[in-house]
C-alpha positions in Angstrom: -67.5 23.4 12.9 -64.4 21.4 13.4 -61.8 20.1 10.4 -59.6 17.7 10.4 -56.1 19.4 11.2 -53.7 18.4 8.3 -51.0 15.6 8.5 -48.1 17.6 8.3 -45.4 16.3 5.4 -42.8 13.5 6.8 -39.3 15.0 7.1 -36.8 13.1 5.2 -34.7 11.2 7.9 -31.2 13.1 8.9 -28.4 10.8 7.6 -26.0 9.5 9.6 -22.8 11.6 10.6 -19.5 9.9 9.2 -16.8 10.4 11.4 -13.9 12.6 9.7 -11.1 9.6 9.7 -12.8 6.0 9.6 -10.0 3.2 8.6 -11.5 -0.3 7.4 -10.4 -2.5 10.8 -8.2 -4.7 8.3 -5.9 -1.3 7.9 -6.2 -0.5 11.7 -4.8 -4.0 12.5 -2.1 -3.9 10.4 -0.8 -0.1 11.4 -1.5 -1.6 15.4 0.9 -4.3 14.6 3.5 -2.1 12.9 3.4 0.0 15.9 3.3 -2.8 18.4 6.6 -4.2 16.5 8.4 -1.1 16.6 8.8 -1.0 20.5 11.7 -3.2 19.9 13.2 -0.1 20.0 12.8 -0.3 23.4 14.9 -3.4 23.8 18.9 -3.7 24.8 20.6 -2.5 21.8 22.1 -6.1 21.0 18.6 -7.6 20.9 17.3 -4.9 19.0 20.5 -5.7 16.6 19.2 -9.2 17.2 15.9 -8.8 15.6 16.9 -7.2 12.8 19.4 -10.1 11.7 16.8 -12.5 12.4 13.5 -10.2 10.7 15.5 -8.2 8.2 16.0 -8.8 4.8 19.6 -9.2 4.0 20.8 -10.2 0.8 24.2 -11.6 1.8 21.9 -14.2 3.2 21.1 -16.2 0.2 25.3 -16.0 -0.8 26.5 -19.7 -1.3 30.1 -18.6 -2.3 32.3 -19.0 0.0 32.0 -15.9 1.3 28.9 -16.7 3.0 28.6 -15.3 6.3 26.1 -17.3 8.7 23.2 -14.9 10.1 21.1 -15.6 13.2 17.6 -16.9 12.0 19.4 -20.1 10.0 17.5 -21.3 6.6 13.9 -20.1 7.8 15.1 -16.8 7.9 16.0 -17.7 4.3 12.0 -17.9 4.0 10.1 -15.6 6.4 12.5 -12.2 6.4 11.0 -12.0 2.5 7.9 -10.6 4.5 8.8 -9.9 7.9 11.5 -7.2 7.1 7.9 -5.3 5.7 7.1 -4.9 9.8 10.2 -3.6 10.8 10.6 0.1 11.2 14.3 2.2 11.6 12.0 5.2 13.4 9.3 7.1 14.1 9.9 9.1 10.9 10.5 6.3 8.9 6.8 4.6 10.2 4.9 7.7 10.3 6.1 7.8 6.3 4.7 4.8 5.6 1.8 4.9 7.2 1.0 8.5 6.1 1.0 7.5 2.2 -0.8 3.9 3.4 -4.1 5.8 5.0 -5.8 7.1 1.8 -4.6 3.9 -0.7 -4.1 1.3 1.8 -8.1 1.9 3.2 -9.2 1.9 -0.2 -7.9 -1.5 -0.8 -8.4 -3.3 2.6 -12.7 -2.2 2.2 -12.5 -3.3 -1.2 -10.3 -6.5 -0.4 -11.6 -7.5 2.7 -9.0 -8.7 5.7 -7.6 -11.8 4.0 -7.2 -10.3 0.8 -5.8 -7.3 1.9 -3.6 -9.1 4.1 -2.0 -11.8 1.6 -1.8 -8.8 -0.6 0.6 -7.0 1.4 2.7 -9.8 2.4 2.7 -11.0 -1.6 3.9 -7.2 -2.3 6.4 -7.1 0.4 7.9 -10.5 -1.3 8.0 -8.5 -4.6 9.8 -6.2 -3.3 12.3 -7.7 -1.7 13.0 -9.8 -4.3 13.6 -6.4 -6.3 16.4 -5.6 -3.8 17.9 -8.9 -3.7 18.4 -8.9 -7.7 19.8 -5.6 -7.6 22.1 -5.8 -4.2 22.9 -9.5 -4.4 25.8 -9.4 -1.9 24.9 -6.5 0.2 25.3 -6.5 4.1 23.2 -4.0 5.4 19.7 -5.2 6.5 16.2 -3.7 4.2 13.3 -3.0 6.3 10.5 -0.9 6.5 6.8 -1.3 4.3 7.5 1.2 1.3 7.3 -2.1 -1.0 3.8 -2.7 0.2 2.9 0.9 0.3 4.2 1.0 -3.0 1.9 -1.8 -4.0 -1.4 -1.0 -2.6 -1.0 2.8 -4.9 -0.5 0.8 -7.9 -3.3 -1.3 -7.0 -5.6 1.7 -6.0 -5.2 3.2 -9.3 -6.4 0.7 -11.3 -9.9 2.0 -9.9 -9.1 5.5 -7.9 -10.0 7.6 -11.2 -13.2 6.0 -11.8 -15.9 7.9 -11.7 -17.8 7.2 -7.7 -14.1 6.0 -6.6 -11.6 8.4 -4.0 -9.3 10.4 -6.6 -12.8 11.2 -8.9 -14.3 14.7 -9.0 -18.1 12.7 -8.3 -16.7 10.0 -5.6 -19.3 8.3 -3.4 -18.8 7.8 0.5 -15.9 5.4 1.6 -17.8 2.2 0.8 -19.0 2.9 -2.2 -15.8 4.9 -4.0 -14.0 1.2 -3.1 -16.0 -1.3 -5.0 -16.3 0.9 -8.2 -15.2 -1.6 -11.0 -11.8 -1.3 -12.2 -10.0 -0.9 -15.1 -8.5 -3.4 -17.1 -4.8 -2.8 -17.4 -4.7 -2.0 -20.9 -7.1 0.8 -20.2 -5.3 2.2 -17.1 -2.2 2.2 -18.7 -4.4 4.5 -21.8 -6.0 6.7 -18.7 -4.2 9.9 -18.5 -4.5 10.4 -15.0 -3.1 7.1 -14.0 -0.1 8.0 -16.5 0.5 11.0 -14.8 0.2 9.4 -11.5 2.8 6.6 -12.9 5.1 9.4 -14.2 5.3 11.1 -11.0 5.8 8.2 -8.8 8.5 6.4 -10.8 10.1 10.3 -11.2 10.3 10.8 -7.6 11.7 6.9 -6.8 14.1 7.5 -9.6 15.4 10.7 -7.9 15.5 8.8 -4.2 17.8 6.5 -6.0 20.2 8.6 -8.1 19.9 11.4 -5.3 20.5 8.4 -2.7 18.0 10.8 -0.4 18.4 9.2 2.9 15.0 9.3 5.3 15.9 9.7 9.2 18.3 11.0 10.8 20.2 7.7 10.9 21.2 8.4 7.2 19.6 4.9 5.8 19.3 5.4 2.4 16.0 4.5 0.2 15.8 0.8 -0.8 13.8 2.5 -3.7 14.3 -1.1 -6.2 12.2 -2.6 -3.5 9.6 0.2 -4.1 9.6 -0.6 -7.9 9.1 -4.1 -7.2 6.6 -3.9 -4.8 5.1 -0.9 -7.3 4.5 -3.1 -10.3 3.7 -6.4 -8.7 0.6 -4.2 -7.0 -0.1 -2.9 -10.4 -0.1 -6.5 -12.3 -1.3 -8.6 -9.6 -4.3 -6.6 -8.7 -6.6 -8.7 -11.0 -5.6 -11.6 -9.1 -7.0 -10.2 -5.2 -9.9 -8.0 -6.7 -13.5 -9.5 -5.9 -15.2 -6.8 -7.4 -16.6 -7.6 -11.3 -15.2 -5.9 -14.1 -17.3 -3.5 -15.8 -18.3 -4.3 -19.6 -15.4 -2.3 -21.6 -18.1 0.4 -22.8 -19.4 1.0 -19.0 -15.7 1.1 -18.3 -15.2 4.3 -20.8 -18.1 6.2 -19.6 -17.3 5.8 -15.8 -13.7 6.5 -16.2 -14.5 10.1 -17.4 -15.1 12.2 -14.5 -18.2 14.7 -15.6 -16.1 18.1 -16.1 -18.7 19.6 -17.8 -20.6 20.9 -15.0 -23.8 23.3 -15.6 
């Protein structure tokens, strides 16, 4: 006598293999193009000294005493070195520094952004930041450049959902995609979050030590235009609502996903 054979039990399928470092492609353009800019370098010395008159940002620029020394670039250098100092680099040291701190906020950001967002943001950050520098060297010489503003912005921006429960910094965080559309904080609650308190202390302990230290990065001794970070810091932090596409969790969902499940079984 024959019997049917069993239908053996369906495996679950095998998920997908992430690869160990995936960046959003908005983030890979942007580090491309720092890297692409930086083999100036490799120009002549005077038009490598040429670019950075022309792209640098320079407060002695906007000086209408008459003391005013002309730069090369004219009045729309007045305009476009507000963002295009951001793309400049001194060295590899000073690049790979940037980018280092930008991989784990910055991809955050640009998958929960998208490309134009996260792309205005940066320039919008980079302007904050150099602002910051011009109010507090209003008649320097040397040239600012480098993307520390803009670093500086996309971790304040982070934070403001980073600690949520499912998000990157949390002790339960989802994959990539999902731990960067977690709804945010408001501000008022960030600024009640421990976490991001202690992540505010730190950062604005270790800028304030850059700047009283005068810490120089590279081994061209340039020191750390560390008023640009703050600027770039807290126009990331307050602007963030502005960019964000993701919708705000009701204040009470807000509580509940904000505390990270320590209470483990």
């Amino acid at each position: 006598m024959e019997f049917p054979s069993e239908t053996p039990p369906e495996l679950p399928p095998i998920p997908p293999r992430e690869p160990i470092l995936t960046l959003p492609g908005a983030l890979t353009a942007y580090v491309l193009l720092l890297a692409v800019i930086h083999l100036r370098v490799l120009l002549p010395p005077d038009l490598e000294n040429w670019t950075i008159d022309v792209f640098g940002f320079i407060p002695k620029r906007y000086d209408s005493t008459l003391l005013a020394i002309d730069f090369p670039g004219g009045e729309g250098a007045k305009v476009w070195t507000f963002v295009t100092y951001s793309l400049l680099h001194a060295n590899l040291s000073h690049i790979g520094f940037n980018v280092l701190w930008l991989l784990p906020f910055g991809s955050a950001l640009a998958r929960r952004f998208g490309a134009i967002r996260f792309f205005v943001f940066m320039a919008v950050t980079a302007a904050a930041g150099a602002l910051a520098h011009l109010v507090s060297h209003e008649h320097a010489v040397a040239p600012m450049i480098g993307a520390s503003a803009s670093v500086s912005g996309t971790m304040a921006a982070a934070i403001r959902f980073a600690f949520v429960r499912g998000s990157f910094l949390s002790f339960s965080r989802g994959d990539a995609e999902a731990a960067a559309q977690v709804p945010a904080l408001s501000l008022t609650r960030a600024l009640r979050d421990r976490r991001v308190l202690g992540f505010l202390g730190v950062w604005f302990g270790v800028n304030i030590i850059f700047g009283v230290g005068s810490i120089a990065i590279g081994a061209d001794g340039a020191s750390v235009a560390w008023q640009a970070h703050i600027g770039g810091f807290l126009a990331g932090l307050l602007l963030f609502s502005l960019f964000d596409p993701v919708p705000r969790a009701a204040p009470h969902a807000a509580d509940a996903s904000s505390r990270d499940g320590t209470n483990r079984g």
